[in-house]
C-alpha positions as a LaTeX table, in Angstrom:
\begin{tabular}{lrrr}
\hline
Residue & $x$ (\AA) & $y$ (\AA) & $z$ (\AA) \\
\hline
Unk1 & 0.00 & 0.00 & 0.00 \\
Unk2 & 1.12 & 3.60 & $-0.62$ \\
Unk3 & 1.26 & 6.31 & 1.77 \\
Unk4 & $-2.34$ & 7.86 & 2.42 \\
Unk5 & $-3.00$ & 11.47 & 1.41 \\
Unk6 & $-3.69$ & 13.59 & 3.65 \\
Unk7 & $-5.78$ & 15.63 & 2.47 \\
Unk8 & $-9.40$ & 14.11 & 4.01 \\
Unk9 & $-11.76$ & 15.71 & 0.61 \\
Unk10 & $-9.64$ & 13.60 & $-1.52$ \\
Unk11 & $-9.69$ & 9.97 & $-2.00$ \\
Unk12 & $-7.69$ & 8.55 & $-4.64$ \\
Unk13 & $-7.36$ & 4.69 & $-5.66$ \\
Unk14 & $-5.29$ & 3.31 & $-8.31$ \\
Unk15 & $-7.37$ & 0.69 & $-10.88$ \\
Unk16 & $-5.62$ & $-1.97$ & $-12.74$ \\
Unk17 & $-7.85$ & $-3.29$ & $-15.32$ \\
Unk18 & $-11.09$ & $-3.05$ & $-14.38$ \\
Unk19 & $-14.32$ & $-2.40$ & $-15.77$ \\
Unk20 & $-16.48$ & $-0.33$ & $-13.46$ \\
Unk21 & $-20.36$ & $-0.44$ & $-14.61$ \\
Unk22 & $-22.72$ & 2.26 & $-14.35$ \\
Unk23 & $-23.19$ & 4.78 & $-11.45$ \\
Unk24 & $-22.88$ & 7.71 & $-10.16$ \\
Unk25 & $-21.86$ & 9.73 & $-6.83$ \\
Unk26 & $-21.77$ & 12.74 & $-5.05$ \\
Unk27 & $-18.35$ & 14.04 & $-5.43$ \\
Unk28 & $-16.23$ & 15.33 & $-7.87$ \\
Unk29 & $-14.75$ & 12.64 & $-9.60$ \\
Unk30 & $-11.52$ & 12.57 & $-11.88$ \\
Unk31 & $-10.34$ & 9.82 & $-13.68$ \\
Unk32 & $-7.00$ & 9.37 & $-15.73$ \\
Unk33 & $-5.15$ & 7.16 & $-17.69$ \\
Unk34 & $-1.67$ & 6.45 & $-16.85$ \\
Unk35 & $-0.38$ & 4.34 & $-19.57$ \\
Unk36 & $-3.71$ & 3.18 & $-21.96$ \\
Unk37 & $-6.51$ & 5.36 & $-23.91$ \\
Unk38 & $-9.68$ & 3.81 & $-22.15$ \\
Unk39 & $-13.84$ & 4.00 & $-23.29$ \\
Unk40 & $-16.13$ & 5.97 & $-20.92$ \\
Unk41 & $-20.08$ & 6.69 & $-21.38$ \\
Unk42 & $-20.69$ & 9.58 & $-19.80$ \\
Unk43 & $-24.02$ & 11.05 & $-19.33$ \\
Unk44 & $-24.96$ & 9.14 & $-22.29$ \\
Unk45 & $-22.14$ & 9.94 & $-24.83$ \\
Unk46 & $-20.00$ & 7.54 & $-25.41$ \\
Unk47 & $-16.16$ & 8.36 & $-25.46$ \\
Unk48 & $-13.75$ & 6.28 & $-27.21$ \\
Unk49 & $-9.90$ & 6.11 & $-26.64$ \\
Unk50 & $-10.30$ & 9.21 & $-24.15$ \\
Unk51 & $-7.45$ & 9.71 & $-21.68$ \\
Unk52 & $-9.35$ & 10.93 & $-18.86$ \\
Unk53 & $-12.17$ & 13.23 & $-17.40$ \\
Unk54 & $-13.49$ & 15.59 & $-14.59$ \\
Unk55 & $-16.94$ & 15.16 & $-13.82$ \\
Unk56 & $-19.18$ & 16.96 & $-11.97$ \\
Unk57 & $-21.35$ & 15.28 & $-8.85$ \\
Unk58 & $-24.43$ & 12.76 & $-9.74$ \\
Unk59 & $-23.34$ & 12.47 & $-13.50$ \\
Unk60 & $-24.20$ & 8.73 & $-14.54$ \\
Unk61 & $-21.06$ & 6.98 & $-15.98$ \\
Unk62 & $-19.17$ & 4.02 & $-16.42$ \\
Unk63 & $-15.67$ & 3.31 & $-17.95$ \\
Unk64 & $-14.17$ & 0.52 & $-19.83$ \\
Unk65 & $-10.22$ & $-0.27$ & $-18.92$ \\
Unk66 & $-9.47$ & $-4.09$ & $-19.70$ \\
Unk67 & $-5.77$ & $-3.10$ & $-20.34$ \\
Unk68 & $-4.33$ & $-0.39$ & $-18.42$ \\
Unk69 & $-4.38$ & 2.05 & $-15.19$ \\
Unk70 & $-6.83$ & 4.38 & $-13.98$ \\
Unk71 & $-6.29$ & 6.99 & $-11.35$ \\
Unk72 & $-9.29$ & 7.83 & $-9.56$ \\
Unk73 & $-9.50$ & 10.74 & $-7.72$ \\
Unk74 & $-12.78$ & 11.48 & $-5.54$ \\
Unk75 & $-13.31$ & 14.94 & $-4.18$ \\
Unk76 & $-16.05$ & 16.59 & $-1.77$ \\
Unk77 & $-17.75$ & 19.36 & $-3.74$ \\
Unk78 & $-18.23$ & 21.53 & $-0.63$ \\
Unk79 & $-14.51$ & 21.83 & 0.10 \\
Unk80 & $-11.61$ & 24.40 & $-1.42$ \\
Unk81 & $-10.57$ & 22.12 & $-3.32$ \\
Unk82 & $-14.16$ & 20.69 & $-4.79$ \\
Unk83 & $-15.20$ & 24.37 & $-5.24$ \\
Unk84 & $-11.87$ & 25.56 & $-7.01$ \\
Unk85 & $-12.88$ & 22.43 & $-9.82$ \\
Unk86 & $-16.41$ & 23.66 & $-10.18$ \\
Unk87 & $-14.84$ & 27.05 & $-11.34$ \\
Unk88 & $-13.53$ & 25.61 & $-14.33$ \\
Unk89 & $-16.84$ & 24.42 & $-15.78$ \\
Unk90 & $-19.01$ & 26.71 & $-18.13$ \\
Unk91 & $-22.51$ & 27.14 & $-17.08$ \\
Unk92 & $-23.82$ & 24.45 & $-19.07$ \\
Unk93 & $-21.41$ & 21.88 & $-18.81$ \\
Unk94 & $-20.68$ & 18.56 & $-16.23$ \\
Unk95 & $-18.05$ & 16.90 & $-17.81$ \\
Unk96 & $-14.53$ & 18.10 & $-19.38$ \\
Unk97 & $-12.99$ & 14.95 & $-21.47$ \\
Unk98 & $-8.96$ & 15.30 & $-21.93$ \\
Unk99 & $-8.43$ & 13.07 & $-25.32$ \\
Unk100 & $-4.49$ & 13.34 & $-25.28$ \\
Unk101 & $-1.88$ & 13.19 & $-22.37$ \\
Unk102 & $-1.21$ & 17.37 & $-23.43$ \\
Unk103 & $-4.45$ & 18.21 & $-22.95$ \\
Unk104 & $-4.67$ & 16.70 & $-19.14$ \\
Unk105 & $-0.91$ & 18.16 & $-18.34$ \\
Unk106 & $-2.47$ & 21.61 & $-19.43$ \\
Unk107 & $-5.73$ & 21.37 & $-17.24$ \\
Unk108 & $-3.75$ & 20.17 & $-13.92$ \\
Unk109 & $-0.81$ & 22.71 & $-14.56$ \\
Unk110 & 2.09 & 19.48 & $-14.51$ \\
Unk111 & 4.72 & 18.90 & $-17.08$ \\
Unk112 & 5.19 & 14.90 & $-16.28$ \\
Unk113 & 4.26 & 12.86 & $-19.05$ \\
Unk114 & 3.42 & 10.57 & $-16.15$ \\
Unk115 & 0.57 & 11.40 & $-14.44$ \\
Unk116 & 0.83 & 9.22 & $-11.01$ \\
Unk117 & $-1.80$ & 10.37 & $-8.11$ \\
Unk118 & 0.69 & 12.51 & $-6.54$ \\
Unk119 & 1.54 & 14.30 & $-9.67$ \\
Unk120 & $-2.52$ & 15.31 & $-9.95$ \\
Unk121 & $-2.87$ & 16.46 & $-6.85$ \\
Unk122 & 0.09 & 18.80 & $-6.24$ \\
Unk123 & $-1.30$ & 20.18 & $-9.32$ \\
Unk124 & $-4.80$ & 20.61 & $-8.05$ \\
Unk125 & $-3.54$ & 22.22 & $-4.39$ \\
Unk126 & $-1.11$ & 24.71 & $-6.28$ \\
Unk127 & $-4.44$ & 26.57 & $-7.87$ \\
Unk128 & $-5.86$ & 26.95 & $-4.17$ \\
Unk129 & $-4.91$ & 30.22 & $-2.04$ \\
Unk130 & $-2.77$ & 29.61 & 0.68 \\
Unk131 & $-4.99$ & 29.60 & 4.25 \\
Unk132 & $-3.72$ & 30.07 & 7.59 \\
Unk133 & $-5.76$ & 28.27 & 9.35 \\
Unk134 & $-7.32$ & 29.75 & 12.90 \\
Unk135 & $-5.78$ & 27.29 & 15.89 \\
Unk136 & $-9.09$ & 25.86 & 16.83 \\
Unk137 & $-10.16$ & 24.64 & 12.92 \\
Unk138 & $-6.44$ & 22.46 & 13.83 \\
Unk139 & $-7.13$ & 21.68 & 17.23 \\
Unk140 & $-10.53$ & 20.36 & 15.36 \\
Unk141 & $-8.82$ & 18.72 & 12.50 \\
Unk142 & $-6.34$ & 16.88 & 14.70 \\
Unk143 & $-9.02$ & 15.75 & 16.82 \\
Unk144 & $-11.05$ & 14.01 & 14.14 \\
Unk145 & $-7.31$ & 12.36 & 13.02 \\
Unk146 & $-6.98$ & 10.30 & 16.16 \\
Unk147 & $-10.89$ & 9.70 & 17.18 \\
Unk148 & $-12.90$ & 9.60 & 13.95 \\
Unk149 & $-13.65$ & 5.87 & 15.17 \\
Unk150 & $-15.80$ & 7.32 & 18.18 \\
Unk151 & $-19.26$ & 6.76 & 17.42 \\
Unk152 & $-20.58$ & 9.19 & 20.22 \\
Unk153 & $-19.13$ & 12.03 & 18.10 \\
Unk154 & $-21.58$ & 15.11 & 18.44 \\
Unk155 & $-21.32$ & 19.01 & 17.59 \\
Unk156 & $-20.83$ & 19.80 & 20.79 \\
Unk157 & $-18.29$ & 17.56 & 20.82 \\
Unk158 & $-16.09$ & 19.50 & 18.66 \\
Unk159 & $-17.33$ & 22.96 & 20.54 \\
Unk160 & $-16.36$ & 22.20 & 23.95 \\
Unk161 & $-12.72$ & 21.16 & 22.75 \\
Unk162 & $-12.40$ & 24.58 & 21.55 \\
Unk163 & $-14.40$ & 26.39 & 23.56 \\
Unk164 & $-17.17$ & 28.04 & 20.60 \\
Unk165 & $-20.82$ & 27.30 & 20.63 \\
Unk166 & $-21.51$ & 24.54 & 18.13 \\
Unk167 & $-23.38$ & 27.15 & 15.87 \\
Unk168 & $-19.94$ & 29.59 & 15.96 \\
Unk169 & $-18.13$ & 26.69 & 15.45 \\
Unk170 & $-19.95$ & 25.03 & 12.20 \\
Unk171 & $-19.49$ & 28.65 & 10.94 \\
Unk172 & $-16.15$ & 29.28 & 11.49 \\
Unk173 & $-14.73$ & 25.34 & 10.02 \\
Unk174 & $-17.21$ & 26.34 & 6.82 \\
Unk175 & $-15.44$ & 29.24 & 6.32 \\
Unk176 & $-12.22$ & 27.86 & 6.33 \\
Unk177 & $-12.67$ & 24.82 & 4.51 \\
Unk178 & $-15.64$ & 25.08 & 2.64 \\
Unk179 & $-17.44$ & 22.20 & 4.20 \\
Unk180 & $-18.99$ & 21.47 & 7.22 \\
Unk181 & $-17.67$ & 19.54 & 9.91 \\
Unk182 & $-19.89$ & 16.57 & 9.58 \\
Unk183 & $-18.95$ & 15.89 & 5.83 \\
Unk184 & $-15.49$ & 16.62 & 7.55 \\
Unk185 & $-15.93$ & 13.87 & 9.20 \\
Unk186 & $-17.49$ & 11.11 & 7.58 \\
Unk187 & $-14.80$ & 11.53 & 4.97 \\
Unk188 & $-12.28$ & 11.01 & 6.78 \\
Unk189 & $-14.36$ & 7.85 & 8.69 \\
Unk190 & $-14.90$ & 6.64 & 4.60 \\
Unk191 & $-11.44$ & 7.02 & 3.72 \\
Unk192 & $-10.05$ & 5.03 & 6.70 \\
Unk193 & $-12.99$ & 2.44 & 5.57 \\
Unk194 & $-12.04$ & 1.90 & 2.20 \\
Unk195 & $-8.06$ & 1.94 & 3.19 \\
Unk196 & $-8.50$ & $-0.73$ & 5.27 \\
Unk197 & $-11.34$ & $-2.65$ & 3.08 \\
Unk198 & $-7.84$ & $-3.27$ & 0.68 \\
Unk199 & $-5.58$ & $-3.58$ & 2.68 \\
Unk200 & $-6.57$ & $-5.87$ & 5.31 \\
Unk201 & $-8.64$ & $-8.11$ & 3.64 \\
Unk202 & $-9.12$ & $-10.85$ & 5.92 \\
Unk203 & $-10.87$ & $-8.51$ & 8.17 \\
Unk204 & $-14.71$ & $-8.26$ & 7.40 \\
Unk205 & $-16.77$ & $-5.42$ & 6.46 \\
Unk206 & $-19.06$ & $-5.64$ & 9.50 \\
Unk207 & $-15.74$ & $-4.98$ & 12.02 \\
Unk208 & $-14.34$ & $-2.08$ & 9.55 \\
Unk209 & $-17.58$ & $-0.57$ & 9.75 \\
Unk210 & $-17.52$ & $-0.95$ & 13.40 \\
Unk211 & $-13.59$ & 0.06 & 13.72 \\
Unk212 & $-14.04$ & 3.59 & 11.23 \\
Unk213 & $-16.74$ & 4.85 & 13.49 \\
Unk214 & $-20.31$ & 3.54 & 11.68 \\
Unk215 & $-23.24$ & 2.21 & 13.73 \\
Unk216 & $-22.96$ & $-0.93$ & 10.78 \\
Unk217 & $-22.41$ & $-2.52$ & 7.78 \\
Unk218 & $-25.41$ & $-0.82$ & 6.16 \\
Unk219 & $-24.68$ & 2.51 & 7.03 \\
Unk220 & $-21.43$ & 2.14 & 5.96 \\
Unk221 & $-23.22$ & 0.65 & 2.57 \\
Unk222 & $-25.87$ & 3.53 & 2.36 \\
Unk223 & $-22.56$ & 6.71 & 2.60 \\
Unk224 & $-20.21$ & 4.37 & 0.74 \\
Unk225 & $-22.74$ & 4.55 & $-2.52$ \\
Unk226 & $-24.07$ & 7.94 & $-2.16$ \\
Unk227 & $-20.31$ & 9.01 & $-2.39$ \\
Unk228 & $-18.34$ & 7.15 & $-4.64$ \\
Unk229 & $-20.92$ & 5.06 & $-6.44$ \\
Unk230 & $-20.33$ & 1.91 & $-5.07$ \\
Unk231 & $-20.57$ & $-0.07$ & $-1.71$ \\
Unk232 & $-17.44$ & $-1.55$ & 0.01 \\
Unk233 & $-18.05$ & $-5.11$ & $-1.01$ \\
Unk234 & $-17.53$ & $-4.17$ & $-4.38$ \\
Unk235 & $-14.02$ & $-2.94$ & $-3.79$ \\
Unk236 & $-12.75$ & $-6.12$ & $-1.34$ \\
Unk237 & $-13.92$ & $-8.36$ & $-4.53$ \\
Unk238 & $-11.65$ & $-6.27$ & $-6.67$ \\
Unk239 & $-9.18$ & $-5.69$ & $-3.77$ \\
Unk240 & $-6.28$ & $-7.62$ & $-6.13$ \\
Unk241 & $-6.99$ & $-4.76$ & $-8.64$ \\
Unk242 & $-6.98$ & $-1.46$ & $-6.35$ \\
Unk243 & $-4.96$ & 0.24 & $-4.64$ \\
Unk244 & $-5.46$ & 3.21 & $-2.04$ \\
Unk245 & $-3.71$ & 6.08 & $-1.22$ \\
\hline
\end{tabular}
């Protein structure tokens, strides 16, 4: 397994010849070829020997990539990050296809011809502003990092650590990070999830669920689906195909 990112509002997995069928999700979603030109219908239209594409949230898709590697990067739409992609759309549009390896090294701002995970996402955070962040969004942030497996996890939770109402608090981690703490949250509780769905897969799915902080196995189901399109058993069946980061 690689490193994780740590950045919670992105998860990215790596996807070794695999054919994903149709769905669709509630993040941002971009997906690039590394070595292969793959097929992807997208809303519909059918793209052949594409090299990647950015999609907006609750697009129906699927993608075709029997011979090859496909990054996947997920992002939340509420964050800096989601909202700096949804700039780059016109009014009308929900996808942006990149047909040659140029045409994705001019969207993302890199100059690799390879176009690993890390590559993509240096290139995303160099369009944000830089933020100092106010000490209790970190003391916040921190916390979540070491007890996002606490079930009992409640708004006022987060306000007595730092001292806010929950109301002043919600406000002030919105304004810093464009989304609000509970998405905060259950990101980070679905990225530990799905990190540990491929990478220790003897465990089952009912004790991940338990160990990431979800009441159970369907919950974990229901948030894994509305996000990313697909529920956790999908990915431990494929787990010899995908990698995490």
């Amino acid at each position: 397994m690689k490193k994780q990112i740590q950045n919670p509002f992105i998860l990215a997995i790596k996807a070794h010849n695999l054919t994903v069928q149709i769905h669709q999700h509630s993040a941002y979603q971009i997906v690039l070829s590394n070595d292969t030109p793959f097929t992807s219908t997208i809303a519909g239209q059918l793209n052949e020997r594409i090299h990647g594409f950015l999609i907006k949230p609750h697009v129906p898709h699927f993608c075709v990539a029997e011979k090859g590697t496909l990054n996947v990067l997920n992002i939340e739409p509420y964050s800096t990050i989601g909202l700096e992609l949804s700039s780059r759309f016109d009014a009308d549009q929900d996808t942006i296809v990149f047909h040659t390896p140029t045409e994705t090294n001019a969207f993302f701002g890199t100059s690799r011809d390879t176009l690993d995970i890390y590559t993509i996402i240096e290139g995303l955070l160099s369009k944000l502003p830089p933020v100092q962040y106010d000490e209790r969004v970190n003391k916040i942030v921190e916390y979540i990092k070491v007890n996002s497996a606490q079930q009992d996890i409640t708004p006022q939770t987060f306000a007595d650590i730092v001292f806010l109402s929950p109301s002043r608090l919600a406000a002030l981690f919105k304004a810093q990070t464009g989304s609000s703490l509970s998405k905060y949250l259950l990101w980070t509780r679905l990225r530990q999830a799905i990190f540990l769905t491929l990478s220790e897969t003897d465990r089952s799915l009912t004790d991940i669920a338990y160990d990431t902080g979800f009441y159970d196995l369907p919950q974990l189901n229901k948030y894994m689906y509305a996000m990313f399109g697909m529920p956790p058993t999908a990915l431990k069946h494929n787990s010899d195909l995908i990698q995490v980061y």
